[in-house]
mmCIF file of the N, C-alpha and C atoms, coordinates in Angstrom:
data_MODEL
# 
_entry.id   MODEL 
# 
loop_
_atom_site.group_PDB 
_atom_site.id 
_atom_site.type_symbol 
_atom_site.label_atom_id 
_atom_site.label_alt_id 
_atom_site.label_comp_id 
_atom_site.label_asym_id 
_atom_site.label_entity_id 
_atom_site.label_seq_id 
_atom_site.pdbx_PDB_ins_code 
_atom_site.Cartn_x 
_atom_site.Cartn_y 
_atom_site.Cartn_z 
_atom_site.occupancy 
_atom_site.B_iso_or_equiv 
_atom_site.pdbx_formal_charge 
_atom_site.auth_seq_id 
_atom_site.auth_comp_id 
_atom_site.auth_asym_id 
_atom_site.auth_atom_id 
_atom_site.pdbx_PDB_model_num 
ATOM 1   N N  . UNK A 1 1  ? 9.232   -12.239 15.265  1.00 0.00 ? 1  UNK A N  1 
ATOM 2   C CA . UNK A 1 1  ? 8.555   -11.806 14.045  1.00 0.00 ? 1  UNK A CA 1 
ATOM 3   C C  . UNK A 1 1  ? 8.029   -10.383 14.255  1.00 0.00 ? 1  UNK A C  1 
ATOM 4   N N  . UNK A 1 2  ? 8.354   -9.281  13.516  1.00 0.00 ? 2  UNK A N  1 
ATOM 5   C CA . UNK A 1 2  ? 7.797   -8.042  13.622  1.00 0.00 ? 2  UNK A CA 1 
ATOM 6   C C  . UNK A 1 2  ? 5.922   -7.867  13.534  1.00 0.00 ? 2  UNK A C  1 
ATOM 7   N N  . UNK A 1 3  ? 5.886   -6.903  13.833  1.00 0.00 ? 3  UNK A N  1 
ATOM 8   C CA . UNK A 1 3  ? 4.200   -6.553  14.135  1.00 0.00 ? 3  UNK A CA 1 
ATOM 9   C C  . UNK A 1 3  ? 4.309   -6.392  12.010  1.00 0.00 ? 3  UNK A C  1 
ATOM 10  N N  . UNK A 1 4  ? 2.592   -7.024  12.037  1.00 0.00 ? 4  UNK A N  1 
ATOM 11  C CA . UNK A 1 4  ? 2.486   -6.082  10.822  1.00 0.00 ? 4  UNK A CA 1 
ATOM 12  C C  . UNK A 1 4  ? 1.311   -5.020  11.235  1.00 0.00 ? 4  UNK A C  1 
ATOM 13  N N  . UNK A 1 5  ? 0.985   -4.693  9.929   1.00 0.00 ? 5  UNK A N  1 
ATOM 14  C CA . UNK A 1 5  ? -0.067  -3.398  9.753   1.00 0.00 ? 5  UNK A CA 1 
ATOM 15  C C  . UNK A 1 5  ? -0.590  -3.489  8.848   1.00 0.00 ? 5  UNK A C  1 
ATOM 16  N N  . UNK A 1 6  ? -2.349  -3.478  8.904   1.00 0.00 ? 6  UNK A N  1 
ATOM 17  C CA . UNK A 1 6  ? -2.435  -2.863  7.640   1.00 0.00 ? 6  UNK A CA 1 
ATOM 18  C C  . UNK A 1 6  ? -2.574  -1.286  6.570   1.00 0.00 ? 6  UNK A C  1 
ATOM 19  N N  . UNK A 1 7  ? -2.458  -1.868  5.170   1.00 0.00 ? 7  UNK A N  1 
ATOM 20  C CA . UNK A 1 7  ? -2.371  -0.149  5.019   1.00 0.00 ? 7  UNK A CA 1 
ATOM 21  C C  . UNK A 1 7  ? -3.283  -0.263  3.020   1.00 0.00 ? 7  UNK A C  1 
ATOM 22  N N  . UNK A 1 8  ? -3.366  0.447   3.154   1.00 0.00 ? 8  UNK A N  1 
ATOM 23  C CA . UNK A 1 8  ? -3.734  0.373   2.144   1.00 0.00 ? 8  UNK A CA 1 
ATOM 24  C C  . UNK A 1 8  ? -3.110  1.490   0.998   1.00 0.00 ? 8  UNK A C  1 
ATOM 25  N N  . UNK A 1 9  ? -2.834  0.821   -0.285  1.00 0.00 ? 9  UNK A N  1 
ATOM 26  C CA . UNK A 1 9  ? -2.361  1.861   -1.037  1.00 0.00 ? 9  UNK A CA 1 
ATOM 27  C C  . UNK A 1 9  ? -3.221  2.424   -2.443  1.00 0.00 ? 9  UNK A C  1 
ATOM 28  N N  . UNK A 1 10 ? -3.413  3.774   -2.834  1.00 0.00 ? 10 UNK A N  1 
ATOM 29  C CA . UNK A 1 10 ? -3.803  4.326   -3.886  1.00 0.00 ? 10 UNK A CA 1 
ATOM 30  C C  . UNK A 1 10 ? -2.980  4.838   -4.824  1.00 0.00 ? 10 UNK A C  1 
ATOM 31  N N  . UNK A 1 11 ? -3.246  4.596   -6.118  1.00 0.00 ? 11 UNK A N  1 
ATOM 32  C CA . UNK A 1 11 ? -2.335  4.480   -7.181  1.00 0.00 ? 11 UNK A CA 1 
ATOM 33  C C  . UNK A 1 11 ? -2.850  6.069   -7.820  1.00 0.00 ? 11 UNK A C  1 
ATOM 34  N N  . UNK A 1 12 ? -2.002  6.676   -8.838  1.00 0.00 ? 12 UNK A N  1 
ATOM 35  C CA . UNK A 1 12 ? -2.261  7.589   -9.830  1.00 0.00 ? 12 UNK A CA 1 
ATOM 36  C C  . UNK A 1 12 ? -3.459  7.535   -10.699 1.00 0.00 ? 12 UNK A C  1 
ATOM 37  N N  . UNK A 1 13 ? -2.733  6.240   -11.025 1.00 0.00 ? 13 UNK A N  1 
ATOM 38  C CA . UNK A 1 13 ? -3.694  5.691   -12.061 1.00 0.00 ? 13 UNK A CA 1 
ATOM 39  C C  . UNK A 1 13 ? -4.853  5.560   -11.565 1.00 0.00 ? 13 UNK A C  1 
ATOM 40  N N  . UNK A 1 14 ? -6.250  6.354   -11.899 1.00 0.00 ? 14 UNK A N  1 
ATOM 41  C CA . UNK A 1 14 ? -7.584  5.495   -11.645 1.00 0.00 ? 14 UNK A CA 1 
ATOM 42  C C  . UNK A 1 14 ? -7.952  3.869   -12.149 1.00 0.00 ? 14 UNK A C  1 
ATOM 43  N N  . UNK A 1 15 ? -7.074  3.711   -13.312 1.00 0.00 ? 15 UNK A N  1 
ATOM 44  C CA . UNK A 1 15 ? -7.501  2.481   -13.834 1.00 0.00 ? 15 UNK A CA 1 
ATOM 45  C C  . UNK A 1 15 ? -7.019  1.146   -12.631 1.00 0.00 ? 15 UNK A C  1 
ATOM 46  N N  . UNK A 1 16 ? -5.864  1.792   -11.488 1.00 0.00 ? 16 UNK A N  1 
ATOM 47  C CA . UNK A 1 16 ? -5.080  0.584   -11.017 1.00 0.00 ? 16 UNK A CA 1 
ATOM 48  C C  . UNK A 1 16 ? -5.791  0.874   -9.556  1.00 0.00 ? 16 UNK A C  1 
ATOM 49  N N  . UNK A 1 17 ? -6.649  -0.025  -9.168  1.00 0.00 ? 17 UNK A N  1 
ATOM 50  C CA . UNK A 1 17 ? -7.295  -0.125  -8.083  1.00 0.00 ? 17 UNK A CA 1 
ATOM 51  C C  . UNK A 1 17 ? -6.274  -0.447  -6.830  1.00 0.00 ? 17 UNK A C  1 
ATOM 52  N N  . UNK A 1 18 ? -6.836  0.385   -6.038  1.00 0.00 ? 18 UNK A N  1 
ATOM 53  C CA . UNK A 1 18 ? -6.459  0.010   -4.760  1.00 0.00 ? 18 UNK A CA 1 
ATOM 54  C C  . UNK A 1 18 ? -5.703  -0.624  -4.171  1.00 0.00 ? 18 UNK A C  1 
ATOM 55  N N  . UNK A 1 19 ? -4.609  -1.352  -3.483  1.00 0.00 ? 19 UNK A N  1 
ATOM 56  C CA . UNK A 1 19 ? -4.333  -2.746  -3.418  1.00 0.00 ? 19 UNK A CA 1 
ATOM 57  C C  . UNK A 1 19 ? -4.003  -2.944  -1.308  1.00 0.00 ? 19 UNK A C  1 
ATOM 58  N N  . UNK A 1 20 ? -4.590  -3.340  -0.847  1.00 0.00 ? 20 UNK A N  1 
ATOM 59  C CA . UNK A 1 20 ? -4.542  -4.076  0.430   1.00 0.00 ? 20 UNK A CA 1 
ATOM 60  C C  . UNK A 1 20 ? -3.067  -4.669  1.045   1.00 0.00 ? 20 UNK A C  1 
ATOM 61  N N  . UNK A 1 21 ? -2.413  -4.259  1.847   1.00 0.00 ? 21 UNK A N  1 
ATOM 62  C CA . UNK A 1 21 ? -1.118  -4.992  2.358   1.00 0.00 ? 21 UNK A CA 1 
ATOM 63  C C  . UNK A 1 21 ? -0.689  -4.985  3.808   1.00 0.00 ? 21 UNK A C  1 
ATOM 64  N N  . UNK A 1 22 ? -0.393  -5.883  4.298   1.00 0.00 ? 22 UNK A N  1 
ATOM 65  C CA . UNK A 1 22 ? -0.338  -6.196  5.442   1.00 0.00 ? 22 UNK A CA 1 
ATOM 66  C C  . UNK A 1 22 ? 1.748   -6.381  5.494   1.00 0.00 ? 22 UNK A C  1 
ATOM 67  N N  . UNK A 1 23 ? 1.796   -5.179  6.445   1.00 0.00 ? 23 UNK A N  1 
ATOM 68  C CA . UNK A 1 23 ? 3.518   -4.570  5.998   1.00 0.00 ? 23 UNK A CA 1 
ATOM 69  C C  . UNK A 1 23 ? 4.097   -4.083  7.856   1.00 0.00 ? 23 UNK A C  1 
ATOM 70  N N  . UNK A 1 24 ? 5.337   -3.957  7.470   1.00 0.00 ? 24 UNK A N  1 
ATOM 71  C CA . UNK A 1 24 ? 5.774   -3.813  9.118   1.00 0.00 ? 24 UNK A CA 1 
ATOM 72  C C  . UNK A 1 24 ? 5.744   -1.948  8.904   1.00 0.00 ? 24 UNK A C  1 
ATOM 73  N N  . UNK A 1 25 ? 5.721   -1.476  8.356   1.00 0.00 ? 25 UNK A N  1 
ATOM 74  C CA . UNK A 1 25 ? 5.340   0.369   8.036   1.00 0.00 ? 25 UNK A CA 1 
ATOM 75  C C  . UNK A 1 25 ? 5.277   0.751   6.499   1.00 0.00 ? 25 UNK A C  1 
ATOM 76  N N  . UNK A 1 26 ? 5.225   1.865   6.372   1.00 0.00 ? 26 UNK A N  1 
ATOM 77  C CA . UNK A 1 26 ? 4.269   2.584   5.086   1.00 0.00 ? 26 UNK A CA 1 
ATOM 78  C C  . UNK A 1 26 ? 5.458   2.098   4.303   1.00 0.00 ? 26 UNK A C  1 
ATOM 79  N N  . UNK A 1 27 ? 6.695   2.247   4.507   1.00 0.00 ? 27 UNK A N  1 
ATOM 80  C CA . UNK A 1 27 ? 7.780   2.207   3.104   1.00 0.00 ? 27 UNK A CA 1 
ATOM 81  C C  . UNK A 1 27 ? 7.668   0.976   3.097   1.00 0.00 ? 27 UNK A C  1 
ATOM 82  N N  . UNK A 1 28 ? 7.451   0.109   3.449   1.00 0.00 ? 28 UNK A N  1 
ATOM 83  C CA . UNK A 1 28 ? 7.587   -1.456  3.145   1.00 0.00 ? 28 UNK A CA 1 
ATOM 84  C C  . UNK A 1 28 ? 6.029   -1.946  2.274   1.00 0.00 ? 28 UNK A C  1 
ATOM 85  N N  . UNK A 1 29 ? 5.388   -1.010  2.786   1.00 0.00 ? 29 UNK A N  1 
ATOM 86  C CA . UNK A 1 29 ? 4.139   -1.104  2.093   1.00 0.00 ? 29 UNK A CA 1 
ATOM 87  C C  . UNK A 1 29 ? 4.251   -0.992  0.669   1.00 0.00 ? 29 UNK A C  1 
ATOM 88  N N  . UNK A 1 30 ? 4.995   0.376   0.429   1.00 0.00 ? 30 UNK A N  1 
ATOM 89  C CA . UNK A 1 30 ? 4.728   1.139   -1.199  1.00 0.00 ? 30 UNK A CA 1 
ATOM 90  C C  . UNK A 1 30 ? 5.742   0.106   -1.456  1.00 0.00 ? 30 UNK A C  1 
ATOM 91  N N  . UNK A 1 31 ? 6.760   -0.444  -1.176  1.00 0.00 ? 31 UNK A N  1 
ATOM 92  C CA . UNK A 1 31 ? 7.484   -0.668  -1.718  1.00 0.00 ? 31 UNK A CA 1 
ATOM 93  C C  . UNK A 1 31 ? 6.672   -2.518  -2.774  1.00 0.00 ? 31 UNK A C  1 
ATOM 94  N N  . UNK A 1 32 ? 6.141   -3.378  -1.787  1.00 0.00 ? 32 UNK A N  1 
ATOM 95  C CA . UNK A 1 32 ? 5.415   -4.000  -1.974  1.00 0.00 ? 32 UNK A CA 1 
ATOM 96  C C  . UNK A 1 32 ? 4.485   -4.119  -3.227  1.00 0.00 ? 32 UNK A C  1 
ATOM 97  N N  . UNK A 1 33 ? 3.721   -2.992  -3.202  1.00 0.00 ? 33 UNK A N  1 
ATOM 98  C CA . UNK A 1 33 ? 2.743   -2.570  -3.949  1.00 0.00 ? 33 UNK A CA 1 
ATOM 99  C C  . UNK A 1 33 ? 3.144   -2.204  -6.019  1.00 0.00 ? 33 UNK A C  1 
ATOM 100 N N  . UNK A 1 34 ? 4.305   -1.119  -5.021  1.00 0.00 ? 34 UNK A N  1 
ATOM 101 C CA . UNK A 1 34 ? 4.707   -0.906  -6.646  1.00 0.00 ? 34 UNK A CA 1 
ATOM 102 C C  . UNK A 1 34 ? 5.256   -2.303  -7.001  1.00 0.00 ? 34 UNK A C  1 
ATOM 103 N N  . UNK A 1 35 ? 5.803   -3.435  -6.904  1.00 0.00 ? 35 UNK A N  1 
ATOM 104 C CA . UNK A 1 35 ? 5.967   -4.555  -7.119  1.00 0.00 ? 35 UNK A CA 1 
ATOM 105 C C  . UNK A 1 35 ? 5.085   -5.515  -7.845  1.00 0.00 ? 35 UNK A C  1 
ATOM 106 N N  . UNK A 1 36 ? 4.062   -5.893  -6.366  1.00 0.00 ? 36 UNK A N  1 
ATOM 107 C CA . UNK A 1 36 ? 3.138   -6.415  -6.999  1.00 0.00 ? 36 UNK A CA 1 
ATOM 108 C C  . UNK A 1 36 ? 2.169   -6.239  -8.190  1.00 0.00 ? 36 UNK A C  1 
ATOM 109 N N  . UNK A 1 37 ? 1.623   -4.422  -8.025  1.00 0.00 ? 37 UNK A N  1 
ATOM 110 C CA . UNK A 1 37 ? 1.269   -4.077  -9.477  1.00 0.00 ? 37 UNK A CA 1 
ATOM 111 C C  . UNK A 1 37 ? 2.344   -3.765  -10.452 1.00 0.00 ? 37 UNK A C  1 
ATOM 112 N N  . UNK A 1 38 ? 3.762   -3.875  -10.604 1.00 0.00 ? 38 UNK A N  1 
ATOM 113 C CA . UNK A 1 38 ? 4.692   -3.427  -11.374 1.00 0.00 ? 38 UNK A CA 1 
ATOM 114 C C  . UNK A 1 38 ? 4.335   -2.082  -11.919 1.00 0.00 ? 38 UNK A C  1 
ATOM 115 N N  . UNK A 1 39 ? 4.358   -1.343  -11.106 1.00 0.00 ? 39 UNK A N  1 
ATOM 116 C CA . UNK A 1 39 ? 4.810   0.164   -11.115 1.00 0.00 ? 39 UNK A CA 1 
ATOM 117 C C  . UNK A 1 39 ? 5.335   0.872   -10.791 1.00 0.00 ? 39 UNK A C  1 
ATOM 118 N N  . UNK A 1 40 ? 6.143   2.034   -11.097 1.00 0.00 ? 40 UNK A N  1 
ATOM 119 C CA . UNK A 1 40 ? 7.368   2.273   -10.227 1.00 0.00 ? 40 UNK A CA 1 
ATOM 120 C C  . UNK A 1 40 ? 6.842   2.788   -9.029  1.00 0.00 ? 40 UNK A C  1 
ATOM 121 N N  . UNK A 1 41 ? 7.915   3.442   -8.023  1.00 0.00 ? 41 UNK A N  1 
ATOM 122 C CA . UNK A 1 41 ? 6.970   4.020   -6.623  1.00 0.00 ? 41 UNK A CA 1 
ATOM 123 C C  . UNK A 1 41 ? 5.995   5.620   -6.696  1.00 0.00 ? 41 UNK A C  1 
ATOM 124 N N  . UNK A 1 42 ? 6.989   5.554   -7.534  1.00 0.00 ? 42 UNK A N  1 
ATOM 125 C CA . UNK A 1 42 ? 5.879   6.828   -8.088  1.00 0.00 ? 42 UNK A CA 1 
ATOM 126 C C  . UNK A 1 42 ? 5.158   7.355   -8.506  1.00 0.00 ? 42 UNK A C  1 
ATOM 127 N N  . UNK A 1 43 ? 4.121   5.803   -8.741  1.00 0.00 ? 43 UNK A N  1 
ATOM 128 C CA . UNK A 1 43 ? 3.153   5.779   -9.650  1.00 0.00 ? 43 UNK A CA 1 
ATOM 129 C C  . UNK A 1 43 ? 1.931   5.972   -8.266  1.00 0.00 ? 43 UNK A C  1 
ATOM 130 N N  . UNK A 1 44 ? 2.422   5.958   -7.077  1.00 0.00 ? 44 UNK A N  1 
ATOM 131 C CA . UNK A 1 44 ? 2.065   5.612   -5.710  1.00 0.00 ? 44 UNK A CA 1 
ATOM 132 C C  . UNK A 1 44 ? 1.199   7.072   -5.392  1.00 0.00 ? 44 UNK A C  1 
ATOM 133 N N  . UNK A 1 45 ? 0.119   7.617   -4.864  1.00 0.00 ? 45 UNK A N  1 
ATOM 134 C CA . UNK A 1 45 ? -0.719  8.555   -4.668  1.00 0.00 ? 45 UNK A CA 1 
ATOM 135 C C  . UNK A 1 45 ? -0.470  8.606   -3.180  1.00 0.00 ? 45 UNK A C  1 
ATOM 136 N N  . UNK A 1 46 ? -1.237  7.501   -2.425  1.00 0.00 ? 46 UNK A N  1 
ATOM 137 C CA . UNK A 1 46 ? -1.270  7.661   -0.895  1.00 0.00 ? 46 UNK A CA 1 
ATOM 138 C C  . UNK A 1 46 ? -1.147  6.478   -0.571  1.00 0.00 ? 46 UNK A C  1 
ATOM 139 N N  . UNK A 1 47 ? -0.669  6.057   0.715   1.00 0.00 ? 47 UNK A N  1 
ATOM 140 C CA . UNK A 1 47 ? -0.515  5.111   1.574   1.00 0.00 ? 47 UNK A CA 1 
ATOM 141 C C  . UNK A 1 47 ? -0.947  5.409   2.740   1.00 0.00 ? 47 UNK A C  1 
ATOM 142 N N  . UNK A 1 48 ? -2.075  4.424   2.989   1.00 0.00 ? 48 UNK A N  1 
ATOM 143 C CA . UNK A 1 48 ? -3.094  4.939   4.719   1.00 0.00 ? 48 UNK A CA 1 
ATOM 144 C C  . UNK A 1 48 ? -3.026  3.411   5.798   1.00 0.00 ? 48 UNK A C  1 
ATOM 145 N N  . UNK A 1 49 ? -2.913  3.483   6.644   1.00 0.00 ? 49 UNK A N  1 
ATOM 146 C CA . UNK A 1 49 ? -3.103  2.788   7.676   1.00 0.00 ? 49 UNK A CA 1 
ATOM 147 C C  . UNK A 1 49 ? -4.664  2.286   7.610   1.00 0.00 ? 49 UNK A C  1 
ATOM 148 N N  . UNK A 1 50 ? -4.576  1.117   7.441   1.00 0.00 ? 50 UNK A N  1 
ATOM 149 C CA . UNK A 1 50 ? -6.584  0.706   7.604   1.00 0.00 ? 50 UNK A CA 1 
ATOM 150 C C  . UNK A 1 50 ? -7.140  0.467   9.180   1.00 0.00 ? 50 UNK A C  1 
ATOM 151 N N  . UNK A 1 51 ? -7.715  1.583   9.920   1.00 0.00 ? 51 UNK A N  1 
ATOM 152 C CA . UNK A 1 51 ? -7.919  1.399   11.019  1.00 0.00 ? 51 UNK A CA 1 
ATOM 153 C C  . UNK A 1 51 ? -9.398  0.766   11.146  1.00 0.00 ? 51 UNK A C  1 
ATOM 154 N N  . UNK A 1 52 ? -9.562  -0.236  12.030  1.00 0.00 ? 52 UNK A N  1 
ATOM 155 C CA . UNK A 1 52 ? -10.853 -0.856  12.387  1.00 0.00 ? 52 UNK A CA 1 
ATOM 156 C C  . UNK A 1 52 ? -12.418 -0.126  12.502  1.00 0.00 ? 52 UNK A C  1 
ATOM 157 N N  . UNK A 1 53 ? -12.895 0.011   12.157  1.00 0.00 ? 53 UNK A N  1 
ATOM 158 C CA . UNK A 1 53 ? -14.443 0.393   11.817  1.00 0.00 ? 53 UNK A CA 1 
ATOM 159 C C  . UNK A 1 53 ? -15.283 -0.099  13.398  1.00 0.00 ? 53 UNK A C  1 
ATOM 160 N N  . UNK A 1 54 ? -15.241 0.531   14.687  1.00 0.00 ? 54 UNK A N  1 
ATOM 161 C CA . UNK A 1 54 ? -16.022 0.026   15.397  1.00 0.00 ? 54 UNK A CA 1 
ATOM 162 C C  . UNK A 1 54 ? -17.059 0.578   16.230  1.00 0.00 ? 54 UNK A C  1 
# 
């Protein structure tokens, strides 16, 4: 089973919050995302790695 990651993605849209994904790298991420919110990928702003707070 591949490693995942998390990452988090930001949309264009201010209205389309944030969305959380746990992905094997960033393109599998956006790809995910624009999905789940049904938007195309280019509706996509940034995609960040969520690194631990310690």
């Amino acid at each position: 089973m591949p490693d995942l990651h998390p990452f988090r993605i930001h949309f264009q849209d201010p209205e389309i919050a944030p969305l959380d994904i746990h992905a094997t790298d960033a393109k599998a991420a956006r790809d995910m995302a624009a999905e789940r919110r049904n938007v195309s990928p280019g509706a996509i702003r940034k995609v960040k790695v969520i690194r631990e707070m310690r």
